[in-house]
BASE-810058 format. One record per residue (C-alpha): x, y, z. Coordinates in pm, whole numbers, padded with zeros to 5 digits, always signed. Layout:
# BASE-810058
XYZ...
***
This chain:
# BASE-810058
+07907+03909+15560+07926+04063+15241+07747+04381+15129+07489+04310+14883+07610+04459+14526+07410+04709+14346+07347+04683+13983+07306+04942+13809+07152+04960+13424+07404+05134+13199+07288+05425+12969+07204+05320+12672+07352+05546+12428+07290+05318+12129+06979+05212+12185+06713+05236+11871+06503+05538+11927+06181+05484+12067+06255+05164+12194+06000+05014+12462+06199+05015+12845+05925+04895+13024+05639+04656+13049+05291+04868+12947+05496+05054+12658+05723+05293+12890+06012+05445+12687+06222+05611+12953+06479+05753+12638+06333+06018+12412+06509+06268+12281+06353+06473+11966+06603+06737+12002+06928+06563+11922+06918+06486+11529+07064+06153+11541+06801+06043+11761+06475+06182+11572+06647+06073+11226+06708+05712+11332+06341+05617+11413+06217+05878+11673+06025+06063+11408+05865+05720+11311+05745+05656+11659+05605+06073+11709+05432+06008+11423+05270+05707+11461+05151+05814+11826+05008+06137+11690+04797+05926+11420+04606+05718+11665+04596+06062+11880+04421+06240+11577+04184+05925+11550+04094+05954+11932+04068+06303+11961+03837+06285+11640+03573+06090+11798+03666+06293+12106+03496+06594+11914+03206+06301+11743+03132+06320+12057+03125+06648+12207+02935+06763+11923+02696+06472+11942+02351+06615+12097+02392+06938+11858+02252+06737+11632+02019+06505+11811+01854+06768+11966+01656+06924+11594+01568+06593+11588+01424+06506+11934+01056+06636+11865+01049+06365+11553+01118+06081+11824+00812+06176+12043+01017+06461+12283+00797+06760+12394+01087+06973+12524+01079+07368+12510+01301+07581+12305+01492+07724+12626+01545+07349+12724+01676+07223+12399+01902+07475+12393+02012+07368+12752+02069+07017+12613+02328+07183+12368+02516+07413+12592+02556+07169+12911+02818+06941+12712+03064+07283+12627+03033+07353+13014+03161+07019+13130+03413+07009+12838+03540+07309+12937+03587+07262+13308+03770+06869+13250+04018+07025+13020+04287+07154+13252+04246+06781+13465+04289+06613+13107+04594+06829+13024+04725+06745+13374+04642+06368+13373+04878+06272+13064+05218+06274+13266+05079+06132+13587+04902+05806+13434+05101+05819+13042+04979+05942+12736+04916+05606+12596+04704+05485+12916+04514+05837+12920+04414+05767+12578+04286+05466+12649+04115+05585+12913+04024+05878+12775+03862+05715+12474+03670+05435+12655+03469+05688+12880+03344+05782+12534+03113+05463+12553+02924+05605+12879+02785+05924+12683+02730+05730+12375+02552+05427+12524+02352+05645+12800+02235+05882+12460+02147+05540+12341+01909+05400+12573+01700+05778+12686+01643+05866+12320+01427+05529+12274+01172+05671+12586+01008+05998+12466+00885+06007+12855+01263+06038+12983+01275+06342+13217+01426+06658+13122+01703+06666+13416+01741+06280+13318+01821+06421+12988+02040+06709+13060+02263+06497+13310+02313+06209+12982+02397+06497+12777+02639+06623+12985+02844+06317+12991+02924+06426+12630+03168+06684+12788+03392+06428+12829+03460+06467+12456+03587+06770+12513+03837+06719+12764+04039+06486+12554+04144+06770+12298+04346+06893+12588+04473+06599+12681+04544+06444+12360+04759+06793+12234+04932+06770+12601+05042+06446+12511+05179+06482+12155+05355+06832+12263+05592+06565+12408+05678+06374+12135+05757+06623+11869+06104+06874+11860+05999+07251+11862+06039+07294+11484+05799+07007+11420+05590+07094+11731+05327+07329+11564+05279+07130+11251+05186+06846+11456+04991+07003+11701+04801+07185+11442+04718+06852+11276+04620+06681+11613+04384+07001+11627+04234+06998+11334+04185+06620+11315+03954+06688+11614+03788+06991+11516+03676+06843+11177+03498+06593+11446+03247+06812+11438+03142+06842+11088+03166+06460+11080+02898+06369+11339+02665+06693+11202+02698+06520+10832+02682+06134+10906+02449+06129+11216+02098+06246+11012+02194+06009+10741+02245+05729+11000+01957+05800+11210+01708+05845+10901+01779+05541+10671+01501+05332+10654+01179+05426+10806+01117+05680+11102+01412+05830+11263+01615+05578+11467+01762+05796+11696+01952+05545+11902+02208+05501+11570+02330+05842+11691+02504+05708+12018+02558+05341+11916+02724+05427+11529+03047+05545+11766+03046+05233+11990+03283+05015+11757+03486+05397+11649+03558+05388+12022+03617+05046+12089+03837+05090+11810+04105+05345+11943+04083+05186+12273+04250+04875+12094+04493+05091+11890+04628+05284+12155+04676+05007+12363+04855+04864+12074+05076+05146+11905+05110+05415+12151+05327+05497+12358+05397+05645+12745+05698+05844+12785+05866+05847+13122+06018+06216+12994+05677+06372+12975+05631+06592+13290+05381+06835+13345+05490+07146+13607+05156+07269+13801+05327+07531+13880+05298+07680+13515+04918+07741+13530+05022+07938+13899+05271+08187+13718+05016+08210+13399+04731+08274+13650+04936+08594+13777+04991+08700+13406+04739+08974+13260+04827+08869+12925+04621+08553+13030+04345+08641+13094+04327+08924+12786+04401+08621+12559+04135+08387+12766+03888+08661+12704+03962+08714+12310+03956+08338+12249+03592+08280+12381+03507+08531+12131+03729+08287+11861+03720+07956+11972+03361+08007+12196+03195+08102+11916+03320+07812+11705+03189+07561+11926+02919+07739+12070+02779+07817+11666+02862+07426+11598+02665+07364+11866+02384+07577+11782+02356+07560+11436+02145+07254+11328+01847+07388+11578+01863+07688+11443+01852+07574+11080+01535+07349+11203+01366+07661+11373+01426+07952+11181+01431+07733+10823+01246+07385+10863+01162+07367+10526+01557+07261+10500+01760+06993+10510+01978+06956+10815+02205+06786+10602+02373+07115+10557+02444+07189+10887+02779+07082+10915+02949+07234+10650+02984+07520+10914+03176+07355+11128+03369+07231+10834+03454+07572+10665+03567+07632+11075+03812+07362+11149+03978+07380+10821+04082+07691+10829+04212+07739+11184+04569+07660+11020+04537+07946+10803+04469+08218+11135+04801+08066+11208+04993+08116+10862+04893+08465+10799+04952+08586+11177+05326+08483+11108+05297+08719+10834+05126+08992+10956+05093+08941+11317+04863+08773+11515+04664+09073+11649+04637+09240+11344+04444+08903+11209+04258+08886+11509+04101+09223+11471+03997+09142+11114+03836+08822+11197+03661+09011+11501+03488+09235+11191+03390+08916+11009+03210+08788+11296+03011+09179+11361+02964+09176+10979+02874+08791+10932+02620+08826+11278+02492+09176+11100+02447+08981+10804+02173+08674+10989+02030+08983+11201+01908+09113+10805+01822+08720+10733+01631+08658+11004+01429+08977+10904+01342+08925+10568+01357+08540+10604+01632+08449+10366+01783+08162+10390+02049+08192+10177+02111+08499+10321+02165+08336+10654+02371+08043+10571+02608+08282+10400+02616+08460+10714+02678+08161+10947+02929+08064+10692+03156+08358+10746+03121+08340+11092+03252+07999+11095+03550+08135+10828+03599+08379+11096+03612+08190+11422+03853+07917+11204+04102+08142+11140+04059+08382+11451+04148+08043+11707+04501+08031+11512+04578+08387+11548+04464+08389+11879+04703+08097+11949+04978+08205+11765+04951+08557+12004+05029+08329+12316+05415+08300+12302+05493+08645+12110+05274+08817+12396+05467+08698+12686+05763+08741+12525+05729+09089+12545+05585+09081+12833+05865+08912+12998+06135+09073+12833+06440+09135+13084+06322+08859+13289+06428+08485+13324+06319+08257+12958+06186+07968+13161+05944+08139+13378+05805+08296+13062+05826+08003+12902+05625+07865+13192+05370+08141+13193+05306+08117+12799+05262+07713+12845+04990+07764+13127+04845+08088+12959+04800+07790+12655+04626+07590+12894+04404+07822+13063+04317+08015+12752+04177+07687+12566+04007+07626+12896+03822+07925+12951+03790+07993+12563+03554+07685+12576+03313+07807+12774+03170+07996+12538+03001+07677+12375+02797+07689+12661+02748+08087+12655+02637+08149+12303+02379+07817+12322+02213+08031+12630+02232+08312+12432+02010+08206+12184+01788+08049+12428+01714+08345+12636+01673+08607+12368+01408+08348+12217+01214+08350+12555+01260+08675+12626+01161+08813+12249+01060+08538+12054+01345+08602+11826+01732+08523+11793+01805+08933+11722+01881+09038+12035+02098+08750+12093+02280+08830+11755+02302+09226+11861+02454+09089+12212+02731+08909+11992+02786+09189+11775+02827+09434+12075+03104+09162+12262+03303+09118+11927+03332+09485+11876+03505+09528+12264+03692+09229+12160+03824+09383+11860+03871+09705+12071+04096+09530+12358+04290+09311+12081+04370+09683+11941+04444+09827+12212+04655+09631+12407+04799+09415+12095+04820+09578+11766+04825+09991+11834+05120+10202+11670+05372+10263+11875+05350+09985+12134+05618+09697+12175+05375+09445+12121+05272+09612+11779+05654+09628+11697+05710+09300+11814+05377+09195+11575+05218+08985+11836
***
């Protein structure tokens, strides 16, 4: 009897880049690094993947951002919550964003980054629904509340997933650009849903707060459809577990996790935050303006990274660390003489601040360890820079949740957001202070290096 023959499938060394391999949009050959390849209709495909990625990872942060400004508006729709539990209802959705991110990143090369998407985009119906239904029943429990409001954290996991995904698809000279874009497509998220969602939720009469959660339904529904149309999975897109393992043994990791809760923390956690404190401290205005904080944030997170090139990273990062003292000094004298203008001004350079401080912080990352590993093998710092990414932009998130808190316990411990403000002041100073020290002082390699 004759052995059975094996076939085997050629390479396919003329095949069109980005061509689909398998069923469920698997293309097994990518190859952004070879010229040829990305000319001839790779660069096409990136591109049109990291599109619908920016459009997912957008309502992604729509989401995430969501009960920042639902809250100032849940006393209007019958809610008799406390200050300290309102501010609860802000902060729990930056806690559970923060802890999914590292299982997000992970999840792209074990299920696709097309599929994730998908995925990733429909469980965006659960917190928007669920906000959708309590929100119409003032006499909804508080924990019932603060468990439907954490669901919203899953808006915050897919920014680590979705820039895990496109890292793939893009050549290192193109990588940054894109990733930048797929960043600040998703930051601007939350400016969106702070300006559209008291327009939405006040036209006509009373405040229909159930618009909030059910304006993103057909958004969602939406990318769902276009990923599962235009995206792609890429059988070349392997994640190493090991990375976050060598990162995890790294200093330099957790320095730069520390530093970018002060950066990216206070972003998110002063997104967060804003609107409620614009309706307590200022009622008499319009919430309307709330988001142009986050705005003034997100779009200038690409500019941290531009001058760092210039100047170095932790030279920026000290800078924006004496924005933030002298832009929370600056509400500390608003809140005392009650000026509003005063106080938005102050917010505003904050936000400037945190913007550009996230893309120096970021663009620290690789020139760190590559001092840091100098002498020693390129992959395994490599490696340890790639984790210290992940790990950084996980822990840097937490401090949505810890500036929220802040506010809430200096206003039930003193009946004023001062001390809270002072507290901020005090960690940016030691932030600015360790970035110095270990980063940017004369006569260190890191300063010669300009990390």
């Amino acid at each position: 009897m004759a052995a059975p023959t094996t076939v085997t499938t050629p390479a396919r060394p003329d095949a069109r880049p980005g061509a689909i391999d398998r069923p469920g949009r698997w293309i097994d050959r990518w190859e952004p690094e070879n010229p040829a390849f990305w000319a001839g209709g790779g660069r096409r495909v990136a591109r049109r993947n990291l599109v619908i990625s920016v459009f997912a990872e957008f309502l992604g942060f729509c989401v995430w951002a969501l009960w920042s400004i639902v809250v100032p508006q849940l006393p209007a729709a019958g809610f008799a919550f406390s200050t300290d539990q309102m501010f609860w209802l802000i902060a729990v959705p930056s806690l559970v964003g923060a802890t999914l991110r590292i299982p997000y990143t992970l999840a792209v090369p074990v299920f696709g980054g097309r599929n994730w998407t998908m995925v990733s985009a429909g469980l965006l119906l659960i917190p928007t629904l669920t906000m959708a239904f309590v929100v119409q029943r003032p006499d909804t429990s508080f924990g019932v509340m603060l468990a439907v409001a954490a669901l919203a954290g899953f808006g915050g996991g897919n920014f680590a997933s979705s820039m895990a995904n496109i890292s793939f698809f893009f050549p290192e000279k193109e990588k940054g650009a894109a990733l930048g874009w797929n960043a600040a497509g998703g930051n601007i998220g939350t400016a969106a849903v702070q300006l559209a969602v008291p327009l939405v939720i006040t036209a006509g009469a009373g405040v229909a707060l159930q618009r909030a959660g059910l304006m993103f339904v057909p958004f969602v529904v939406l990318a769902v459809i276009l990923a599962w149309r235009f995206m792609d999975n890429l059988s070349a897109a392997k994640a190493d577990p090991r990375t976050f393992v060598v990162a995890v043994k790294e200093p330099h990791t957790w320095i730069i996790s520390f530093l970018y809760i002060g950066t990216f923390g206070s972003f998110i956690g002063f997104s967060g935050a804003f609107p409620t404190l614009l309706a307590g401290q200022f009622p008499e205005v319009s919430l309307s303006l709330a988001f142009l904080g986050a705005l003034v944030g997100s779009v200038t997170r690409p500019l941290g990274g531009i001058l760092a090139d210039r100047v170095g990273g932790a030279v920026v990062t000290v800078c924006c660390y004496a924005m933030m003292i002298a832009g929370a000094l600056g509400a500390i004298s608003a809140l005392g003489s009650h000026s509003f203008g005063l106080f938005f001004a102050s917010f505003l350079v904050l936000f400037v601040a945190t913007g550009v401080g996230n893309g120096s912080v970021y663009r620290m990352i690789p020139a760190a360890f590559r001092v840091a590993g100098a002498g020693r093998d390129l992959a395994a710092t490599a490696k340890a820079a790639a984790g210290c990414i992940g790990i950084a932009g996980a822990v840097g998130a937490f401090g949505g949740f810890l500036i929220p808190r802040g506010f809430a316990m200096s206003t039930s411990m003193t009946g004023s957001l001062v001390a809270a403000l002072w507290v901020f002041v005090g960690a940016y100073a030691v932030m600015a202070v360790v970035t110095w020290a270990v980063y940017a002082r004369r006569g260190t390699a890191m300063r010669a290096a300009r990390v």
